[in-house]
C-alpha positions, 0 to 999 in steps of 0.5 A, a space after each residue: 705791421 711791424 712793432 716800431 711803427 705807429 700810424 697817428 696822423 692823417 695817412 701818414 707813417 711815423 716812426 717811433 715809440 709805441 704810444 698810447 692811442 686815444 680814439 674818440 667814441 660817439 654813442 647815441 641811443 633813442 626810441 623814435 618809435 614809428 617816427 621819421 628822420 627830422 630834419 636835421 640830426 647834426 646836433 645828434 652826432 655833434 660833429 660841429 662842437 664835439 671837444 674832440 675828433 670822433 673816431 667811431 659813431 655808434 647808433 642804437 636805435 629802437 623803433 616800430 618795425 611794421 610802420 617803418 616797413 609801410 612807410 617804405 613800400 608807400 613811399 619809396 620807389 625799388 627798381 630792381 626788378 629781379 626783387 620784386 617777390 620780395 616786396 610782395 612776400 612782404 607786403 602780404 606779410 604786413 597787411 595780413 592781420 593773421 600773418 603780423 602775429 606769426 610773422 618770424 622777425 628773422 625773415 622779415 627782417 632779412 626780406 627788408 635789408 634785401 630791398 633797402 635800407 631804413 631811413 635812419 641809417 639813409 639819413 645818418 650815412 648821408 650825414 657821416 659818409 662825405 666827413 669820411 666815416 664808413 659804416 662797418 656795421 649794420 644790424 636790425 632786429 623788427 624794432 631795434 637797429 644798431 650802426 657802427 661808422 668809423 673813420 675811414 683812417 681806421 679801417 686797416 686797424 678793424 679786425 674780427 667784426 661780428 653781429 648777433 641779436 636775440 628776441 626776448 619779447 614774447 616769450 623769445 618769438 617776437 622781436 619788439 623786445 630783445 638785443 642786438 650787438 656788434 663787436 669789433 678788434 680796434 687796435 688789438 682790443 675787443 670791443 662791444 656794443 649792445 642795444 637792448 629794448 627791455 620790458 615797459 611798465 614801473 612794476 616790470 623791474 625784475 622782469 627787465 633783470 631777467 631779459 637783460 640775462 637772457 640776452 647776455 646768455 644768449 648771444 653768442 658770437 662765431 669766434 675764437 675769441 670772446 664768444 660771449 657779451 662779458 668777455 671782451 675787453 669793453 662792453 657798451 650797454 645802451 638802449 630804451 633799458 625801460 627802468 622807472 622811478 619807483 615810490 616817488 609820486 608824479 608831484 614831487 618827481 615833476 616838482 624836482 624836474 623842474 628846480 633840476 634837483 635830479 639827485 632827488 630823484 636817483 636813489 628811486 631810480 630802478 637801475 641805480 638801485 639795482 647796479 647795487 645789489 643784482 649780480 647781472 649788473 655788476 662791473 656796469 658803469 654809469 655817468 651821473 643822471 645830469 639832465 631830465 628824464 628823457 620819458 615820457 613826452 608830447 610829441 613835438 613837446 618839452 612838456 611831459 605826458 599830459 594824457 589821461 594816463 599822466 605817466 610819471 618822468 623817468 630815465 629810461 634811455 641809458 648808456 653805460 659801459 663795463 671793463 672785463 674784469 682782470 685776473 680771472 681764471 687764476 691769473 696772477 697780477 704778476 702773469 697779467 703784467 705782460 698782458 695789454 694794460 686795460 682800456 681808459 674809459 673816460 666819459 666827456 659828455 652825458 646828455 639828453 637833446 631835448 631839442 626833439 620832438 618827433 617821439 615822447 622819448 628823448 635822445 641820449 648822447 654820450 661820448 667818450 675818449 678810449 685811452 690805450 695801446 696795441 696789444 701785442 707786436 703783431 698787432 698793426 702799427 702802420 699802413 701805407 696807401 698803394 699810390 696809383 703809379 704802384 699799382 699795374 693789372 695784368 690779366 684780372 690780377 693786381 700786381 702792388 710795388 712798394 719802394 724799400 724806403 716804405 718798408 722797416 729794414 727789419 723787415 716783418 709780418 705784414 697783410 695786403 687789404 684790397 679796398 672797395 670804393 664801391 661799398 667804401 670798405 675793405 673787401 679781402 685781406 690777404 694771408 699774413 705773410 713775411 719780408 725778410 732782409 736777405 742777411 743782418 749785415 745787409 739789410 733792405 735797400 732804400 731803392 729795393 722795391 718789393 713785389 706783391 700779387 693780389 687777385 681783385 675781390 669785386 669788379 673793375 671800378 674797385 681800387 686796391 
């Protein structure tokens, strides 16, 4: 809507200046492998003792496809009736020894989501939805998840939602390796998230270098703007990325563990030496390695790997984050002056939760606080709630009163979006279309009330 509104608190309209906006981002990435939700995740999304409102949660997660897929046709009751194919195309496609190596990950993946969800996304939306977030975003690749909530206040500031994913394991046919990504428009700046299950083993780091290319020349989104992973204002890059500590022995790397002199160990980390030298990396950022390497553990352990193979420690889940680089294309910093000034990223907390057990990797947590402004006047500054009494149906079509009192005397640009309280999201946006005050001498009338029409998107129980 219009340049000289600003929606800050609650659902409440301020009239005012443009501000700076500061959005809470919550991101947590974890190899649970063929394990089952815990029970109790809140210390994951800290939304007890966060130091500031999370704005958006962001759930990267890799796991086994084939075991999750089982657990759910042993354990979990379908009652559609007019699906029943579907289970038992997969079922057949799960069992068969012949068919697991040929299954196409796409259409699995596809056959699962029409039948249910994952019990992590169950889990964490049984958690976020009563606190008032919205899952906006859902993407499963075999053995990498990716889900985006956000606060419900938010909802009318999300433009240009996309997903891709693409497979690097085997050769490109197999999903347990690859990337999948979400992006989205937050108050005019685009915003991107990718989880990534890169190659295992201490000797594969060129190999890890070369799929995390892969996957950024490979996903591409459908869109006008920002096609690829580099081109948006601000990419996250998370996941079980897999880099080890390389030259260092088990002894001395357990023995600086233990005394948690961690900055003995950071030279010999793969991905800090690479971000030096490897192009593909260039830009990326990280916070410091504060907290002990999250692989590899005994389940329902703190003790590293006891087994015959004794793997050594090592930090292979990672977040980190990469602005776009400015005055590219031959733009000068006096033409970039006009444009949106770039995104503060300000990291609070970089940690591990060691607290949990149910896999030998351990959970990262990282939040952060995104500083910025609209960026450009066409950009929403405010909203309003139709209130019931401004709502009346008239044959299936909605017809939305508002009171001139809500509406600037300048008049504008503005979108009617129909809301779903069947899915918890927005469902339809209308056209972008104008009020216009009749003359600059008179302009919109406080008791004026303002006539708009809208046909409903799904059934009667939805509200607009």
């Amino acid at each position: 809507m219009m340049d000289h509104y600003h929606h800050t608190e609650g659902l409440k309209t301020v009239r005012g200046t443009r501000k700076a906006i500061k959005f809470g981002l919550h991101i947590v990435t974890w190899n649970v492998g063929t394990a089952a939700p815990p029970d109790d995740i809140t210390c994951l999304l800290q939304s007890e003792s966060a130091t500031q409102e999370t704005d958006m949660y962001v759930i990267g997660w890799e796991l086994d496809f084939y075991v999750t897929a089982v657990h759910f046709l042993a354990t979990d009751k379908v009652t559609f009736t007019n699906q029943t194919w579907y289970l038992d195309s997969l079922k057949q496609s799960i069992m068969s020894p012949r068919s697991l190596q040929e299954l196409n990950s796409k259409v699995s993946s596809f056959l699962v989501d029409m039948v249910f969800d994952d019990p992590w996304t169950l889990c964490f939306t049984k958690i976020l939805a009563p606190l008032g977030y919205v899952k906006i975003s859902s993407i499963r690749l075999q053995g990498l998840l990716l889900l985006v909530y956000i606060k419900f206040m938010h909802l009318p500031f999300i433009r240009d939602l996309r997903s891709s994913y693409t497979r690097t394991g085997l050769f490109g046919y197999w999903g347990n390796k690859g990337g999948v990504a979400s992006r989205l428009s937050v108050y005019g700046h685009l915003l991107c998230f990718l989880n990534c299950h890169l190659p295992a083993h201490l000797h594969n780091s060129s190999q890890r270098l070369g799929s995390f290319q892969r996957i950024l020349d490979a996903l591409q989104f459908s869109s006008d703007t920002a096609t690829s992973m580099l081109d948006h204002d601000l990419l996250f890059w998370f996941g079980d990325l897999n880099f080890r500590i390389a030259d260092h022995g088990l002894h001395f790397i357990r023995e600086s563990i233990i005394k948690n002199r961690f900055h003995l160990l950071w030279d010999k980390d793969q991905l800090n030496k690479a971000r030096t030298v490897e192009p593909v990396l260039r830009g990326f950022l990280e916070g410091p390695l504060l907290f002990k390497p999250t692989y590899k553990f005994n389940l329902d352990s703190t003790d590293y790997d006891t087994s015959e193979k004794r793997r050594k420690p090592a930090w292979t889940d990672r977040i980190l984050w990469r602005m776009k680089e400015r005055c590219q294309d031959g733009e000068s910093e006096s033409q970039g002056s006009d444009a949106k000034k770039p995104i503060t990223v300000t990291l609070n907390i970089y940690d591990s939760q060691m607290e949990y057990g149910v896999s030998d990797h351990k959970p990262v947590v990282g939040t952060f606080c995104l500083e910025f402004g609209f960026r450009t006047p066409q950009d929403y500054v405010t909203y309003l709630w139709v209130k019931d009494d401004q709502l009346a149906v008239h044959e299936d079509v909605y017809e939305v009163y508002l009171s001139g009192e809500d509406i600037p005397q300048a008049g504008g640009e503005f979108v009617l979006c129909y809301y779903s309280s069947n899915i918890d999201s927005i469902v339809g946006v209308s056209s972008l279309f104008q009020i216009v005050p009749e003359c600059a001498e008179n302009p919109l009338e406080m008791d004026t009330r303002t006539e708009m029409r809208c046909a409903p998107a799904c059934g009667d129980s939805d509200t607009c």
